[in-house]
C-alpha positions as semicolon CSV with decimal commas, in nm:
position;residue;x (nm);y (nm);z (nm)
1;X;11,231;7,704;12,216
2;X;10,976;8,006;12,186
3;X;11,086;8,192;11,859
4;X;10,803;8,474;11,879
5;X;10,639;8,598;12,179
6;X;10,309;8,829;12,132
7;X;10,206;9,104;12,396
8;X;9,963;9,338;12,454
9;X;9,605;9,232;12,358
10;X;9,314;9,301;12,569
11;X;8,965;9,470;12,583
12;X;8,928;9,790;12,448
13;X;8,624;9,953;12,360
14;X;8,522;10,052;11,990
15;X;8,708;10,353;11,923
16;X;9,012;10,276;12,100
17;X;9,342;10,176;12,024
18;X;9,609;9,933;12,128
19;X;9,956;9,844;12,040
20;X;10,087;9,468;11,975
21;X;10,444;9,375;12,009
22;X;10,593;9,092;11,895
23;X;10,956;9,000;12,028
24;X;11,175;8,797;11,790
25;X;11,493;8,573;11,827
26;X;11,777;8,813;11,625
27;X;11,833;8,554;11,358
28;X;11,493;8,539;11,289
29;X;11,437;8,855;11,295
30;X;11,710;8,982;11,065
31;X;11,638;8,719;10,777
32;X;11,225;8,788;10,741
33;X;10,973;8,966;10,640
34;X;10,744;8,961;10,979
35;X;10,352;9,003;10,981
36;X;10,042;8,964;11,160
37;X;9,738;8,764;11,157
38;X;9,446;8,724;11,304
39;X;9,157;8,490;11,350
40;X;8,795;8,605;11,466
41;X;8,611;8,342;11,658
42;X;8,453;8,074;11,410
43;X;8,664;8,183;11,101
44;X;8,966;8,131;10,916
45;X;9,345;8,314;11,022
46;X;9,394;8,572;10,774
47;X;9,649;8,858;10,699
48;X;9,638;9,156;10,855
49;X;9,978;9,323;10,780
50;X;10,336;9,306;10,649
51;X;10,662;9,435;10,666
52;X;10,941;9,329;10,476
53;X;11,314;9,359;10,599
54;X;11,363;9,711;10,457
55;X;11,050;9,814;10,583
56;X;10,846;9,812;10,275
57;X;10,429;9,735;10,429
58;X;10,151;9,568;10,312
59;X;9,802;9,594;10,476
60;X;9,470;9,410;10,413
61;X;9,216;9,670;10,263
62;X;8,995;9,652;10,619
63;X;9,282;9,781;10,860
64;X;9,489;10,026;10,594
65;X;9,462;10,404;10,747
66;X;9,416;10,231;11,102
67;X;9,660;10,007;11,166
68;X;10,000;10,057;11,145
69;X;10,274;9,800;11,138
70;X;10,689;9,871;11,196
71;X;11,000;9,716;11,307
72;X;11,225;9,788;11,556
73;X;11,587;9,596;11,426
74;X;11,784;9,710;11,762
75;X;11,522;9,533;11,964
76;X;11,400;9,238;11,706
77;X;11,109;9,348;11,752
78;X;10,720;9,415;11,544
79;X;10,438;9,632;11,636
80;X;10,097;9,654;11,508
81;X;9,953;9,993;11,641
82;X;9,563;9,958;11,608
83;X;9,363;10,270;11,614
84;X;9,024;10,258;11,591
85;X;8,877;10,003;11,692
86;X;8,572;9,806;11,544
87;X;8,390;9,490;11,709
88;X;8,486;9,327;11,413
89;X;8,862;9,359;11,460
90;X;8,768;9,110;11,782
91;X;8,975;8,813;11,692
92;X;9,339;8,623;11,822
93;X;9,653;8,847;11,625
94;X;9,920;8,603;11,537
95;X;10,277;8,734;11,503
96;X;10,455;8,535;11,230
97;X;10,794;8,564;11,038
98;X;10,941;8,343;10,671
99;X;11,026;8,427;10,333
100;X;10,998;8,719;10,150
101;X;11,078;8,506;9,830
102;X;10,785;8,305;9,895
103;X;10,575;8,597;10,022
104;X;10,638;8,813;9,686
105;X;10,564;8,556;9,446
106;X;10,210;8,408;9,659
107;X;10,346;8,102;9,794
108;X;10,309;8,001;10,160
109;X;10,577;8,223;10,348
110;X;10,514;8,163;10,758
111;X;10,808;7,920;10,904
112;X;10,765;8,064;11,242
113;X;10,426;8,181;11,441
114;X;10,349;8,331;11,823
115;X;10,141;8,147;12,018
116;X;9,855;8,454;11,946
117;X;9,731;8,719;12,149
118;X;9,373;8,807;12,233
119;X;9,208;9,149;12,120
120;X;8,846;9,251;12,242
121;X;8,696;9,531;12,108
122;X;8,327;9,595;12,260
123;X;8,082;9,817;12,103
């Protein structure tokens, strides 16, 4: 049973902007703080973004002032709007929900991840 499902990646050039979604089951949805990652080709999945159930969001230092991430609770649903775009934002963006808990105090939080989405961004 598919828990997350990721849409919207593509190729964009550098610049540009696109806008991630990330559908949720409701129960998993209503319980966690969701994020995304990503992973650029030969290196390791890392954070991008946050947002917690009351909407409180965290971004790594490379993306803050161009990416913006939000919730929609009617439609279960998370968004990472990317404006511009650098070649170095080319990677696969992971949708993932789990614990706030475990989030806020640096343990691992992810229970539940998409099966990724790939972003392009050409110079």
């Amino acid at each position: 049973q598919v828990q997350l499902v990721e849409s919207g990646g593509g190729l964009v050039q550098a610049g540009g902007s696109l806008r991630l979604s990330c559908a949720a089951s409701a129960s998993i949805f209503s319980s966690n703080s969701m994020g995304w990652f990503r992973q650029p080709p030969g290196k390791q999945r890392e954070l991008v973004a946050t947002i917690s159930i009351g909407g409180r969001t965290d971004y790594v230092d490379s993306v803050e002032g161009r990416f913006t991430i939000s919730r929609d609770n009617a439609k279960s649903t998370v968004y990472l709007q990317m404006n511009s775009l650098k070649p170095e934002d080319t990677a696969v963006y992971y949708c993932a929900a789990g614990s706030t808990l475990r989030r806020l105090t640096g343990r691992p939080w992810v229970d539940f991840w998409g099966q990724g989405t790939q972003v392009t961004v050409s110079s």
